[in-house]
Structure formats: structure tokens, C-alpha cells
N, C-alpha and C positions, 0 to 999 in steps of 0.2 A: 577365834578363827572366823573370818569372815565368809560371808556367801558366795558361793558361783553364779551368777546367771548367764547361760549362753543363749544364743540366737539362734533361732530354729533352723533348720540348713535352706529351707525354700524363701527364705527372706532375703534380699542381697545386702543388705546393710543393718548396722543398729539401730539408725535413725529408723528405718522403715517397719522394724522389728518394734520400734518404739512406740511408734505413731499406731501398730496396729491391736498392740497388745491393751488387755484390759485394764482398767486404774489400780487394780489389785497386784498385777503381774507389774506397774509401774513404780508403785509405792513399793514393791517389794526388793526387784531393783537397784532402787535408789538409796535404799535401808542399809541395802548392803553392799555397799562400797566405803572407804574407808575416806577420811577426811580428804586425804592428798589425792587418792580418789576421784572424788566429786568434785574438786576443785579443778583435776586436770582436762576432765571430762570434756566441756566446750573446744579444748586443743586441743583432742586427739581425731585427727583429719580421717582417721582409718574407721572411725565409728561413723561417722556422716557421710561419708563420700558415698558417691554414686560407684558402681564397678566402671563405667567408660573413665572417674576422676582416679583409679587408682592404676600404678602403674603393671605392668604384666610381669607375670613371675617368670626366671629363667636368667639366662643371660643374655640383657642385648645391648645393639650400640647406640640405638636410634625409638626412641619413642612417640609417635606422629596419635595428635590429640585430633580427630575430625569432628566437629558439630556446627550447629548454626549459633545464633546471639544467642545467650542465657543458657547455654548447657553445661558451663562451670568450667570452661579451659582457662582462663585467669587463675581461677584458682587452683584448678590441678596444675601445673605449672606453678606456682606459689608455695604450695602444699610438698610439692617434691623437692626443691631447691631446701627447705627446711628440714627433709629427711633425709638428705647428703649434708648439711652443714651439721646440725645438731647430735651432742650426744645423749647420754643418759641424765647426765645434769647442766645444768648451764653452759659449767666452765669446761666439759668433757669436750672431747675434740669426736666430730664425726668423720665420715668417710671422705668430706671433700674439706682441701681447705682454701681453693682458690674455683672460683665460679664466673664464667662469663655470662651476660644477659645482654642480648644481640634484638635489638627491635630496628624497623624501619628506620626510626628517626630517635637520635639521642631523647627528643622530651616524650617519646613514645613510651621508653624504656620506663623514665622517671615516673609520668605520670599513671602510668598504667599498670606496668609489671610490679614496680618499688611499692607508689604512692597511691593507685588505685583501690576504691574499695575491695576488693579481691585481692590486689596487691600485698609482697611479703609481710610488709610493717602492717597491714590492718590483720595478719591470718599469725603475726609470731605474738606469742605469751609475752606478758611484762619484763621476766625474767629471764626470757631469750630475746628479747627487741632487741636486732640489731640498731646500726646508730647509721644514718645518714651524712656523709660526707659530702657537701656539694661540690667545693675543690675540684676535687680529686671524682669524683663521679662514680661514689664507691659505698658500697652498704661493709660495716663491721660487727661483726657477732661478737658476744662477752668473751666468746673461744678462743677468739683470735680469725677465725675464719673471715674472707673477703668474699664481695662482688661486686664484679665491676662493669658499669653498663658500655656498654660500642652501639653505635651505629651503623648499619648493614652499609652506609656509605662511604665510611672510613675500614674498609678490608685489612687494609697493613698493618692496622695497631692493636689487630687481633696474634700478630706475631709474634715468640718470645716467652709469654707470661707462662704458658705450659698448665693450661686448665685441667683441673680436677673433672668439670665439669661444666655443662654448658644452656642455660635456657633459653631457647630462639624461639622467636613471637614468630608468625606467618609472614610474607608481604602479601601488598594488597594495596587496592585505593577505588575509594566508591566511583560510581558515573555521576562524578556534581562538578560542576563547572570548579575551575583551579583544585580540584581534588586532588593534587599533586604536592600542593601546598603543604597541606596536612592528610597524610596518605592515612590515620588511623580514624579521622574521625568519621562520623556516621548522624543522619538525621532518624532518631526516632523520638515520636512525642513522648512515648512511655518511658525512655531512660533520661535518667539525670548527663547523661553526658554528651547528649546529643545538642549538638553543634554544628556548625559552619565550615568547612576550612577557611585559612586566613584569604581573604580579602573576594571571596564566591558569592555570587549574587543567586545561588539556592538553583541553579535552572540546572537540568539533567545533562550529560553531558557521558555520553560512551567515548567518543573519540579521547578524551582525555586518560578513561580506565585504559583503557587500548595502547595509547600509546605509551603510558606508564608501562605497562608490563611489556613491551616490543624494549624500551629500555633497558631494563632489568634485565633482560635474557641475553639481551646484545653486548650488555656491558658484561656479564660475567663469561659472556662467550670469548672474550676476548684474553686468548693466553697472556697478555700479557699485563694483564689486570690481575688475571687468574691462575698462573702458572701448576703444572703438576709438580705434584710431590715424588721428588727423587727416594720419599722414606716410603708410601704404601702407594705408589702407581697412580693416584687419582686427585684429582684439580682441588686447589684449596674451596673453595666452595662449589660442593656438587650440586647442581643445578638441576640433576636427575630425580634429585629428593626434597627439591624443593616444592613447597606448599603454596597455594595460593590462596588468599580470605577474597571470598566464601565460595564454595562450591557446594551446593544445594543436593538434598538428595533426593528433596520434592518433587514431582516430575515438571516440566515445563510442558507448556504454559498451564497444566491444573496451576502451579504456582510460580505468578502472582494473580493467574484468572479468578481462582476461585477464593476471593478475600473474604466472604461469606464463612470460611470453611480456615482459614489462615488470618489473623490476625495481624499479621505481621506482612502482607502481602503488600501492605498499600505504602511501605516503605522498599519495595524493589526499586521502583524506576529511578532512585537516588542513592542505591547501597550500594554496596561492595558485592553483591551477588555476580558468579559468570554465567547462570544458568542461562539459559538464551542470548547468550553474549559471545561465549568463546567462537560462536561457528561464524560469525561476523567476521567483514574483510575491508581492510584499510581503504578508504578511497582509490588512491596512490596504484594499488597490486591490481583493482580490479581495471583500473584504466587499462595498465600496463597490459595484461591481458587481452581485450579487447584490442591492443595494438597490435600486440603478437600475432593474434587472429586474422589479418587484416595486412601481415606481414610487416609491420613498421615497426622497427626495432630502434632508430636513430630518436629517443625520446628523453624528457626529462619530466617524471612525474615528481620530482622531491618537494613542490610548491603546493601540493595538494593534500587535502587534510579533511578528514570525516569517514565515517563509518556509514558501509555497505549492507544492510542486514540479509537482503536478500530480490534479487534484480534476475527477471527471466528475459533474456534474448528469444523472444517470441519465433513463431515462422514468417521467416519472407524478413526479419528485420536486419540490414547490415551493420559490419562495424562501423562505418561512418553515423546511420542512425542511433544504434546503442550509443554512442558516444555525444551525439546529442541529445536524450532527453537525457543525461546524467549528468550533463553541463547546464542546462535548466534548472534540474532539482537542485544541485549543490553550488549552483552558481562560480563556474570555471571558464575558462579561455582558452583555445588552443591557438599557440603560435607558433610562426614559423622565426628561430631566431638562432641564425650560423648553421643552417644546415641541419637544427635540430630542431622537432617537433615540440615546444615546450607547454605544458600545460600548467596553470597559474589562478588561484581564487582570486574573483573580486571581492576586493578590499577598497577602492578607490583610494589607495596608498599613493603619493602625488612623486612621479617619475619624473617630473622635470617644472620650471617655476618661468614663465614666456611673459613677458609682457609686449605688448603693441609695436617697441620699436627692436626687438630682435626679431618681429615679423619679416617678411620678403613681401613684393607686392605681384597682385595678380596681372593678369591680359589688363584687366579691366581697373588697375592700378588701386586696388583694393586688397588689403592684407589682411582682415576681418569681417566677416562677415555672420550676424546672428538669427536666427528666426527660431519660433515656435510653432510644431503643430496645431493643425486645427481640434478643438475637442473630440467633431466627429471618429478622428481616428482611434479614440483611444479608448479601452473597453477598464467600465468602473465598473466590474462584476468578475469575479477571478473562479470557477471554480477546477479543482484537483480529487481526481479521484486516484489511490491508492490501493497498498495492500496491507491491513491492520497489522502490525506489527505485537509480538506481547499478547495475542489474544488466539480466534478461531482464521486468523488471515482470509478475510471474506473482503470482499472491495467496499472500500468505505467512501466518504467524497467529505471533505471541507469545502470551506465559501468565503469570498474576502468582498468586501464591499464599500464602496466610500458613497457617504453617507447624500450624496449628493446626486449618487446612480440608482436609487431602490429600483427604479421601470427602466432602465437600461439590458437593451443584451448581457447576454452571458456568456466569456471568453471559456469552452471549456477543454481540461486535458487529461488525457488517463495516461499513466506510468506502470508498467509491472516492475514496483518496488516496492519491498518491506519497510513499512515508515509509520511511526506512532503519531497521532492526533496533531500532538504540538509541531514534531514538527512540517507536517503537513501544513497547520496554521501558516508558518515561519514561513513557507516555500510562498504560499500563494500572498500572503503579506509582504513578502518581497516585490511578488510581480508586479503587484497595483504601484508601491513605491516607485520601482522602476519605471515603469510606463508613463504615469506624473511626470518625475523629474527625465524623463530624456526625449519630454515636448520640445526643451530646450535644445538646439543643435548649433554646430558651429562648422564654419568653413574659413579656413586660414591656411595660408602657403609658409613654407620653411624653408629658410636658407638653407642651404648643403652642412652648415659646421651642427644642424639637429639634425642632419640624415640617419643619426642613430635610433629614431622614434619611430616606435609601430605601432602597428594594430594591436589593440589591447594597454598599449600604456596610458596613464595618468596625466595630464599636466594641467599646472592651477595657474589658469590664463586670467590674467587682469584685464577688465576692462573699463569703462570711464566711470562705472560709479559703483562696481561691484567686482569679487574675485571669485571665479567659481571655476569648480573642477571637472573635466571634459575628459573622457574617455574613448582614445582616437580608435573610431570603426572600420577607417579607410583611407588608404594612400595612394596617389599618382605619382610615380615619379620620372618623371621629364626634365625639361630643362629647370623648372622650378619643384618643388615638394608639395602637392596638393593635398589635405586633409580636410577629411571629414569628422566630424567629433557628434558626441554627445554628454550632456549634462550627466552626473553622480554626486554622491553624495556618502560620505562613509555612514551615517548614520542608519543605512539601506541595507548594508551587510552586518551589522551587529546583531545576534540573537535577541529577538523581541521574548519579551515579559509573557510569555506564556503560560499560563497554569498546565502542569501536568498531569493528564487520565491518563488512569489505567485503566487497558482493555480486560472489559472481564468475557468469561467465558461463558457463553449458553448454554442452558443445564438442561441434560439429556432432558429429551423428550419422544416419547412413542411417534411412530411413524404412522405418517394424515394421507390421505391419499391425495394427489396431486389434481392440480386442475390443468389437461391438457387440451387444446384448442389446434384443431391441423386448419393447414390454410392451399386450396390449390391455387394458386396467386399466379399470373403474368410475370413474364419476364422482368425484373428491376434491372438491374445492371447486363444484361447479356452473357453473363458467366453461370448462369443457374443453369441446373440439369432443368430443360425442359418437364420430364417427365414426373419430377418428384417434387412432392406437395413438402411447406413446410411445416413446423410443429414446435408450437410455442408453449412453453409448462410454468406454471408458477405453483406455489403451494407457500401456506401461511402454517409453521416453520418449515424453511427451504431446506430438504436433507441433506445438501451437501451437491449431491450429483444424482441425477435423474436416468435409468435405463430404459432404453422404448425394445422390446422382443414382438417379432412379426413370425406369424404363419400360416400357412391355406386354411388350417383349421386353431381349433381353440385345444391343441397339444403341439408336441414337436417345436417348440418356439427355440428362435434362435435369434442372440443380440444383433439389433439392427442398427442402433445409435445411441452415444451420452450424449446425456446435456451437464453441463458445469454452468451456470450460470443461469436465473429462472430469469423468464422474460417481465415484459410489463403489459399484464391483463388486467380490462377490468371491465364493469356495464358503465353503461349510460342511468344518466340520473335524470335528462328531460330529453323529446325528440329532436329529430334533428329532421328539418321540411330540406328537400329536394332543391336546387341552386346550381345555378350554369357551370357549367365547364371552363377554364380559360380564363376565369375571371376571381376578385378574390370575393369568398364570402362574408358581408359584413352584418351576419346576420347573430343574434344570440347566441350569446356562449354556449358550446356543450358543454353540459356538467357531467362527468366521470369517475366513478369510484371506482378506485386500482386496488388490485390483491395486493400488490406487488410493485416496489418500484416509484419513478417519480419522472416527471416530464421538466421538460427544460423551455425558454425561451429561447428563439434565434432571432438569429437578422434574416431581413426580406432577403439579402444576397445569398446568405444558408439555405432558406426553404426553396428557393428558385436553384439552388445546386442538389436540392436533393435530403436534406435534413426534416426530419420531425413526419416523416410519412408516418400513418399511422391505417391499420387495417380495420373498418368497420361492417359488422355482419351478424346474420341472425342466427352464429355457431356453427351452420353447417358448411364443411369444407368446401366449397366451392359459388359459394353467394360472399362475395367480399366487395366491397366500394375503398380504394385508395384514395384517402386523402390526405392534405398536409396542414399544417397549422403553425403560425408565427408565436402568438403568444398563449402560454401556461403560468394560470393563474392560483397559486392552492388557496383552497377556500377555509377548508380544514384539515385535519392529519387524515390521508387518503384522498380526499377527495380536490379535483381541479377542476375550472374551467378553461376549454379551451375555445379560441376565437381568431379572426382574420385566416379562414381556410382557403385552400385551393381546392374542390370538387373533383369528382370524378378522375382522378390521374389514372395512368398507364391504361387508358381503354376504357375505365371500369364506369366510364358514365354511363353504359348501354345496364350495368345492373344497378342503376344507382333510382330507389324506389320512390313514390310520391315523399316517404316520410318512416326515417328510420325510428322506428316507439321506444320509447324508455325499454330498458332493459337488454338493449342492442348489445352486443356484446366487440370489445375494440382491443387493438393488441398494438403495440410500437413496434415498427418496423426497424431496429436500431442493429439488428443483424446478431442481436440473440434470439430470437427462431428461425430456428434452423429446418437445414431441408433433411429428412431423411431418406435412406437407400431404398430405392426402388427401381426396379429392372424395366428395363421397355416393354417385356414381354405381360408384365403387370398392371398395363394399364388398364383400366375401368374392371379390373377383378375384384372382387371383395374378398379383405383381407382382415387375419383378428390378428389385434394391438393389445398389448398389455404395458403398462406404462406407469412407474411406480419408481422408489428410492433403488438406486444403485446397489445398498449395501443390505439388502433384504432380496430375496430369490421372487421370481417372476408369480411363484404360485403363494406370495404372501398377499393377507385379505387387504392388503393397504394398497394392492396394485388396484387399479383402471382398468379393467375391459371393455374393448371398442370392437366395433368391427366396420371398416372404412374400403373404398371405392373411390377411384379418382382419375379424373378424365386428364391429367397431363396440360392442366390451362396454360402453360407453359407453350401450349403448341401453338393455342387457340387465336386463328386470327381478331383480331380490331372489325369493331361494326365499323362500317364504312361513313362516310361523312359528308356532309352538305349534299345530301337527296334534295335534289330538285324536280319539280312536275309542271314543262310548259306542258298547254294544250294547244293543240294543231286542227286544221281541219280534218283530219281525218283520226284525229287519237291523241295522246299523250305522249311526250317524250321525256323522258327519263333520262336523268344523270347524277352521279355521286363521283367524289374522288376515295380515293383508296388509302388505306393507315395502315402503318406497319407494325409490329411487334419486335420487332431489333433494329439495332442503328439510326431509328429517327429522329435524335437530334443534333445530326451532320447537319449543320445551318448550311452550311459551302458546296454539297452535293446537287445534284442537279433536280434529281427526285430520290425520295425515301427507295429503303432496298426492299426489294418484293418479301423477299422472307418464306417466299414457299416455292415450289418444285414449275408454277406456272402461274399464271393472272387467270383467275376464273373466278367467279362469281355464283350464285344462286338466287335467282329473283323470283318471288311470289307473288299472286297477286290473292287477295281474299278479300271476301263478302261476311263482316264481322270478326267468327272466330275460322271459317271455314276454307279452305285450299280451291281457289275453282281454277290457278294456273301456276305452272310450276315452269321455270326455263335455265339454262346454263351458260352463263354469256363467258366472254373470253374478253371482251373491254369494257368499260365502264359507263357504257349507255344504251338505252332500247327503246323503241316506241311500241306502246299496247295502241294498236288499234281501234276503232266503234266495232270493226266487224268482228275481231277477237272479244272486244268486252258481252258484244251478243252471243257471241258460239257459248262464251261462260255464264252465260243466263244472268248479268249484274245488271241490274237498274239502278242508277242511284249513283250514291256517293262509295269508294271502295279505296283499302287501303293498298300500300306497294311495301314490301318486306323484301329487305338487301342484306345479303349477306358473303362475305369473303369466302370459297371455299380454300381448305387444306388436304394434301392427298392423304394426311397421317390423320388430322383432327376431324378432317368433316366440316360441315359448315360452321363458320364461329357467330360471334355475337352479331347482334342484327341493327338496322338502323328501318326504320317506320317510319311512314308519311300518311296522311288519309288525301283522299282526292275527292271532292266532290263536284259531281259532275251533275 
């Protein structure tokens, strides 16, 4: 009589029982089991399996295996098809004798369910191996027992046979370019079976997953593909229960952020994974949308193709806008064509094939005509800033550059869209492409029998020694067909070779306190609250979103303002000497170490419109010098220099000092610091700030306490300008013109706008540092007399102090002369 050994109840399997028990308790065992025993041992599935690989007890109809790669559904699936066919002995007949086995694709079936290492023939005993029939596309058991594989593409030939029972693989198909091909396979370095689909050049591709599965749903939607059953009420294939490979139960983005922690991470951006995928929106839908929006319903989006991951219609942006940077990034066309709106990728796919004598001739007896831009126009510096796609969606920025522009300007554009590295790459490696090839432009007239051709079509124009394809921008049409074209090239829209990053995730980190910088700065654009100072915050790691809480005292606070987005602050690394107004400074570079952030180069045309201001000062709110700067040079990671300035902008030459010292502290004006709320009645009150991570309470030690006062520079007139001092026989005559703080640069106006309640003045006269004459003029000129300069006891040489008053600010900045007399 041989031994019992059972397995302890808190063990879930034998193997595990096996693997835990002592070599005593092993050998003991394995003593006792009886030859036939030991021999069956390795095929009995019920001692090894995992509990997810064995099936559930009871009665059901339907058995749904969920895991990711490697948790053994090949083989439970393998493993159960074996315990419906087989009986007690070979030749015994079991519960099923006819089996379907349903995969994606016929060699899905074979090579994976059948012929896979998991597969039935590697998991059935010698003595139960069924036999492979390739014919016929059918496994046979010693029993007599069948299976026989289908393809989930051929539905109808599942009809008839009257299955026992049934094993169905998932569908599914990774995001790898033609993954449609071969919807089973998968790139991992670590399995042997990792491959290619047929004829895929390896690059990531969602749009392809995506519209694989918009297929599959569409096509079994359709009754008449799918008909119901007259026998139990419901469609031959319920779609209700259908599975998709793979659905992750790792949370997104911890996975594929954190491949540290996931081994298997660094193979998402090309699997079959939906995790971060399913909530993405077909190019096509979200057009359509934006149309709807916008009320235009007469459209044809079915030419458009690509994946939306996630795109914010900001404030103030319209449908016509949305709709243009989306046509930018994914490179589409809107036309008008029969009354319908149609929308169309470039492809530079050739619409029509013209040569020189189906031309018409112009006025000017000319039917072609070709030029090229000049280089000036065309900017060989691309940069795109984004939103990380796959990671912490923080704004990221790529760079394209041809190799022949390193000290050229820099074209740049921000999108609020979800977009991973590459293809940001792709987007701005288009533009340069583009912009090159369509120096090339063309002008050629059309007889009436091509009035079919528009905007946006192709046509591959022959000319005397060359065939190139033009892409018509623009049409006249009059008595003859006038267009406008430019050069393309297909090779321009084919996805470039990009390496795919994964964005990883940044790992918790304790909260730093922030460095915030308030600024009471002059009006910039004429839309600021006069009254309210801005506030610029960086911090090295950026929490996320920054909270500012105000109140009369250091309790009772109440939120005053977010910040989302930390600015660009940093010191100076050498001084900066004092240089005219009005004029550009061509003097040594500042050097600058930023917390935070990176500076850009412009064109002279940008900084004269108002780009690359930059605020420098010695931190306290209300000593600031606005300047601008052309070119940004990094020296190293952080650190630039910057050079070719414009001084003293919007007023601030009257605070702009002999010489700003190392360590000045400078902030970019790029309209991430912001102004915070503050009431009129608050002006020049001191007030306590607390200023620290959003997701942390005001009384955590990481917050900033300030306590801040602020004159509303916002109000403060312009020192006045060009003080002049003739002298007269009897005295000095005095004159200055007047600057304004809003409106003055109306080139066409006749004089700048006063900007305050009246013209009034404040003129001083003093002996050093000292007041010996104070007066209030109402125009912009006075003479001091000898007999005045006596009553004020001055001998000598004495200076004149002019200043604009305001009836809210008081007298604003000043403009100084000395006189010596």
C-alpha cells in the first residue's frame, strides 16, 4: 500500500508545496508514489498550475483568463482543451469530442495555441499527442477526438460543426507600424518570439492599434455579418464579452513611467498594451467636433488619420484656431470642395500630371513661371514645445536644426497637445523639410478643361530639365485660371527614423520651499491691473502648482492665486555697467545662472515687437530695470550669456543704476509671472504672503513667509525727458517733454495720451541733497530766476529735479540735470 502525501491547505499548488518543503519531506514524496505515478507526474497540469491557470468550480459557460505576458494563459488554455478531450486512458473518450480554437489569424491559431511552446502538442504526453493535420487545419487525439482551428476572420465556417467546446485566443494588435499584419506578434528582447510584423519598419504606431480595433467592433456590429440567433436571443458573436490583449492592471502612467520598478516597461511604447491608450481620440472625431463647435456640419473628415492623445482648447482660442495648430502638428488641409468642407493629409500624392503645353498663357504671354525664396526668409531652427505624453505631462520642447543654421534665429511654437518625444521630433522635422523645399514656388495659368484643380491638390509639372511636384496654395479665377503653387516632396510626410523614449516618471520627492520673487513693474501691454504687483516662482523640483495665501496679519489667510507653470529666475554671474536708452547695447555678455528654465534667441524684428524682456533687480519688489535681449547663448547646463540688449525699456531708465553687481537677481518676462489679486484699497499696505506647493496646507514648514508693500508702479508716471537748461539774462529756463505710461506707441497720433486725470508737474530745485525750492507747474516749462536762486541762498552750480505728478500715485520717477552757474 503505498503513501499519501497531501499538501498543506495554505499552499495553492503542489509545485509550490514542493518547492517549499524540506528534502526529507521531498524524498519522502517521491518514495511514494508508484511507478505510473512518477511517470505521470510532469502531466498532471492540476499539480503545477497556478490557481488563476486552473479553471473555476461550478457550472459555467464562459471562462475569461486576464493577465499580462508570462502569467501562463497559453497554457491554461492548452491545459483545459486536454481536460475536455482526454479520458482516463488514452483511447478513453472524454467530455468533448469536437473543439473549435478561434485566434486572430489562422497562423495565430497554429503557431501559438497548437504549435507554441505552451501550445497543446508541447503540454500532451506521448501517449495522448494528438497528430497534426495540416490539410485539413485540425489536431486528432488517439480517441478520436478533433480540433479544429478558425480564424476570427472567417465567422461563417464556425457554422454547422456543433462544438463540444470552444478555445478563443483574445484579439488584439500592438502600436508598431503595419501591426495589423500580424496582429499576434510583440517586440520583447527577453522572449524568443519576439518579432516584427510582416513587412514593419519597428516605429510605434497607435493610430494603427486604434484603428484595428474601430474595425473589429464595426465589423461585428454589423447584423449582417453578425446576425442574432433565432435559438438563445443574442448575435453570433457577442461583442459584449469580448476581450482585448492587453489591458494592464498597473496603474498609468506609474506603468510604463516607472521601468526602474517594471521590467517590462520599456517594451509598452510598441505592445499591445491599452493602458493610456483606450482614452485617445481618432484624428477624424476630434476634427469633427471642433466643427460641430463652430456650427459646420457640411464636412468630410474620412481622409484623416492619426491619434489625438489629448489637445486643450485653451481660453480665448477659437474653432478656426484649434483647428489650425492641429493642422500644423498632423499636417492636414482644409478645403472647400462641392460645397463641402473637406479635410485631407499631406501626402504630396500627385492629383494631376501638367506639362508646359496644356498650359494657357498669361497678360504677359507667360504660362510658367518659377522663383525661389530668398534664404533670409526661412528660419533653419525649429523649436516645439508640447505636453509629455506617457509620463508626468509637464511641457517639454524639441529642436530641429539644419546643420548649416547653428547661430540662426529660432522659429518657436507651443501646442496644448499630448505628444510623445518622437513624435514631436517627426512634427518639427517636418517643418524644416517643408520650409527648404517650398523656397521653390510656381505661377502657371489653367485652361478651363483643369478648372477641376484646387487648393491643396498635387500636380507633377514638368519643366525643361526637371519634373517636380507643386502643391497649389492659390487660385484666381477669371477669365483665365491663375495659380499659385509650391514645391513638395513625398519623402517630407513619411515618418522619420526616430528612436522611441519612454517618458519616465519623477520619483516622489519631499517638498523644497519655493523661491518667489514679486515684481511691481510698469504697465507692459496696457491690460494689467495697474495696482497689482507681479510674482514670479521657480523651485528646483517644481511641485506641480504653486499656492500664494494673503493676509493683514500672519493668520486668517486666504487663497489669493495658482501658479501652474514656474517662471525663469536666476542671478547674474558678472555686472552689468549702465548704457543708454534707445540704443542697442553692444557691450559684454551677461552671464546668468537660471533655477529654472532656458532662454531663447530672437530676431531683431521679435525684440523690437516686444519678445525676450527680461526683469533685472536687487529682489526687492519695486527697484526693477526692463530690458530686452537678442541673442542667448548657454555656456553650460544653467548657465547663458546674454547680449545685443535694449536698456532701460518702459520708463525704467530713471531706476537703471551706475552698475547692476553680480548677483542681481533677473526673471523673463514671458508672461509666466503673474500678477496677483490685489484690491485698490491695498495699496502701499503691508501684507503677509505665504507661498509654497499647492498640494501641501499654507501652515506646512515648506511654505515662504513674506510680508510685502507695494506702491501700484503700475500707476507711476515716466520721468520726463530731454530736461533742458538755457540760461537768460535774468535766470534759467527750463524745459522737458512728457512720457507716457499707456498708449505710446501710436506712431500716427499726434502726441502720446496724458495717462492721468491732468498735466501737472513737480519741479525742485536743490543745493546737493537738500530741497531749497519746490513749485507745481501745469506745462512743461519754467524759468528760476537770479533773484529766486538768492531768496534760496544757492551759490554756485545747483541741480533741477522734474517729475510728472499723478493724482492716485504722487509724483513718479524723476529726470535730473545739474546747472552750473
Amino acid at each position: 500500500m503505498s503513501r499519501s502525501i497531501s499538501t498543506p491547505p495554505e499552499l495553492k499548488s503542489g509545485a509550490a508545496w514542493l518547492a517549499s518543503a524540506t528534502q526529507e519531506d521531498v524524498d519522502a514524496f517521491l518514495d511514494g508514489l508508484e511507478e505510473n505515478a512518477l511517470l505521470a507526474l510532469p502531466w498532471i497540469f492540476e499539480f503545477w498550475a497556478l490557481p488563476h491557470q486552473l479553471p473555476p468550480a461550478g457550472a459555467w459557460k464562459s471562462w475569461v483568463i486576464m493577465g499580462g505576458r508570462g502569467a501562463g494563459k497559453t497554457r491554461a488554455g492548452a491545459e483545459w482543451v486536454r481536460s475536455m478531450v482526454e479520458g482516463a486512458r488514452p483511447l478513453d473518450p472524454g467530455r468533448a469530442r469536437r473543439v473549435a480554437l478561434v485566434g486572430e489569424t489562422f497562423d495565430q491559431v497554429r503557431d501559438v495555441m497548437v504549435m507554441g511552446e505552451s501550445g497543446i502538442l508541447s503540454c500532451s504526453p506521448p501517449d495522448r499527442r494528438p497528430t497534426w493535420e495540416a490539410g485539413r487545419k485540425r489536431l486528432v487525439w488517439p480517441n478520436g477526438a478533433t480540433a479544429q482551428a478558425f480564424s476570427a476572420h472567417q465567422p461563417e465556417a464556425l457554422r454547422g460543426p456543433q462544438f463540444d467546446a470552444a478555445w478563443v485566443d483574445e484579439l488584439g494588435c500592438a502600436a508598431i507600424d503595419k501591426g495589423t499584419n500580424e496582429p499576434n506578434k510583440f517586440l520583447d528582447p527577453k522572449s524568443s518570439e519576439s518579432a516584427l510584423p510582416h513587412y514593419s519598419d519597428g516605429r510605434r504606431d497607435d493610430t494603427i492599434q486604434m484603428q484595428y480595433l474601430r474595425a473589429m467592433t464595426s465589423y461585428w456590429a454589423d447584423p449582417v455579418v453578425n446576425p442574432v440567433s433565432d435559438f438563445y436571443g443574442g448575435p453570433m458573436v457577442d461583442m459584449s464579452r469580448a476581450h482585448v490583449w492587453a489591458w494592464d492592471a498597473r496603474p498609468y502612467p506609474q506603468f510604463p513611467g516607472l521601468d526602474d520598478v517594471w521590467s517590462d516597461a520599456r517594451n509598452y511604447s510598441r505592445g499591445h498594451w491599452l493602458s493610456g491608450r483606450s482614452s485617445a481620440q481618432p484624428l477624424a472625431n476630434v476634427v469633427a467636433e471642433i466643427c460641430e463647435m463652430a456650427g459646420v456640419r457640411d464636412i468630410d473628415v474620412s481622409a484623416l488619420y492619426g491619434v489625438v492623445r489629448g489637445f486643450a482648447m485653451q481660453g480665448g482660442i477659437t474653432p478656426r484656431g484649434a483647428l489650425q495648430s492641429l493642422s500644423i502638428i498632423y499636417g492636414f488641409d482644409a478645403l472647400e470642395r462641392d460645397g463641402l468642407l473637406v479635410f485631407r493629409m499631406r501626402d504630396a500624392s500627385v492629383d494631376a500630371q501638367l506639362w508646359p503645353p496644356q498650359l494657357a498663357l498669361d497678360d504677359q504671354d507667360m504660362s510658367l513661371e518659377t522663383q525661389r525664396a530668398p534664404e533670409a526668409e526661412i528660419a533653419g531652427r525649429v523649436r516645439l514645445s508640447y505636453v509629455e505624453a506617457d509620463g508626468c505631462f509637464e511641457v517639454r520642447a524639441v529642436e530641429s536644426i539644419f546643420p548649416d543654421e547653428e547661430d540662426g534665429p529660432t522659429a518657436a511654437s507651443e501646442v496644448p497637445l499630448a505628444m510623445t518625444r518622437s513624435e514631436g521630433m517627426r512634427v518639427v522635422d517636418r517643418w524644416l523639410s517643408e520650409a527648404r523645399v517650398a523656397q521653390d514656388r510656381a505661377r502657371f495659368t489653367l485652361p478651363p478643361s483643369l478648372g477641376w484643380l484646387g487648393p491643396g491638390d498635387v500636380v507633377n509639372l514638368e519643366k525643361d530639365t526637371s519634373t517636380d511636384r507643386y502643391r497649389i496654395d492659390r487660385i484666381e479665377r477669371a477669365e483665365t485660371i491663375q495659380v499659385e503653387a509650391v514645391r513638395v516632396e513625398p519623402g517630407i510626410y513619411e515618418p522619420a527614423e526616430e528612436e522611441e523614449e519612454g517618458a519616465r516618471l519623477a520619483p516622489y520627492v519631499p517638498p523644497v520651499p519655493v523661491t518667489p520673487v514679486f515684481l511691481d513693474l510698469p504697465l507692459m501691454t496696457g491690460a494689467e491691473d495697474p495696482y497689482a504687483p507681479h510674482l514670479a516662482v521657480a523651485a528646483s523640483p517644481w511641485p506641480g502648482a504653486v499656492a500664494v495665501y494673503s493676509g493683514l496679519q500672519d493668520a486668517g489667510y486666504e487663497l489669493n492665486s495658482k501658479f501652474g507653470t514656474q517662471a525663469v529666475i536666476g542671478t547674474t554671474l558678472s555686472p552689468l555697467r549702465m548704457a543708454r536708452s534707445g540704443l542697442w547695447d553692444r557691450g559684454e555678455p551677461l552671464r546668468v545662472e537660471l533655477i529654472s528654465g532656458e532662454f531663447e534667441t530672437a530676431l531683431e524684428a521679435g525684440v523690437l515687437s516686444g519678445l525676450n524682456a527680461l526683469a533685472i533687480g536687487n529682489g526687492s519688489s519695486d527697484n526693477w530695470e526692463i530690458l530686452q535681449f537678442q541673442r542667448a547663448e548657454p555656456v553650460e547646463p544653467g548657465i547663458w550669456d546674454l547680449s545685443l540688449r535694449l536698456r532701460g525699456q518702459l520708463g525704467t531708465d530713471a531706476l537703471m543704476p551706475v552698475v547692476w553687481p553680480e548677483g542681481s537677481v533677473v526673471v523673463l518676462l514671458d508672461g509666466r509671472a503673474q500678477q496677483i489679486a490685489l484690491a485698490p484699497a491695498a495699496r502701499n499696505m503691508a501684507r503677509h504672503y505665504r507661498i509654497g506647493s499647492a498640494a501641501r496646507p499654507y501652515d506646512d514648514p515648506s511654505y515662504i513667509h513674506t510680508v510685502q508693500a507695494f506702491a501700484g508702479n503700475g500707476l507711476r508716471p515716466l520721468s520726463p525727458c530731454h530736461l533742458r537748461v538755457v540760461q537768460k539774462a535774468d535766470g534759467w529756463k527750463l524745459s522737458w517733454v512728457r512720457r507716457t505710461r499707456i498708449g505710446g506707441d501710436d506712431w500716427e497720433a499726434m502726441d502720446v495720451p496724458l495717462g492721468e486725470v491732468a498735466e501737472r508737474y513737480l519741479l525742485r530745485i536743490l543745493k546737493g541733497e537738500a530741497i531749497r525750492r519746490e513749485v507745481v507747474l501745469t506745462n512743461s516749462e519754467w524759468t528760476y530766476s537770479t533773484a529766486q536762486k538768492a531768496v534760496d541762498g544757492i551759490a554756485g552750480a545747483f541741480w533741477v529735479e522734474v517729475a510728472q505728478l499723478s493724482d492716485v500715485f504722487g509724483p513718479g520717477l524723476t529726470e535730473r540735470v545739474q546747472v552750473l552757474a
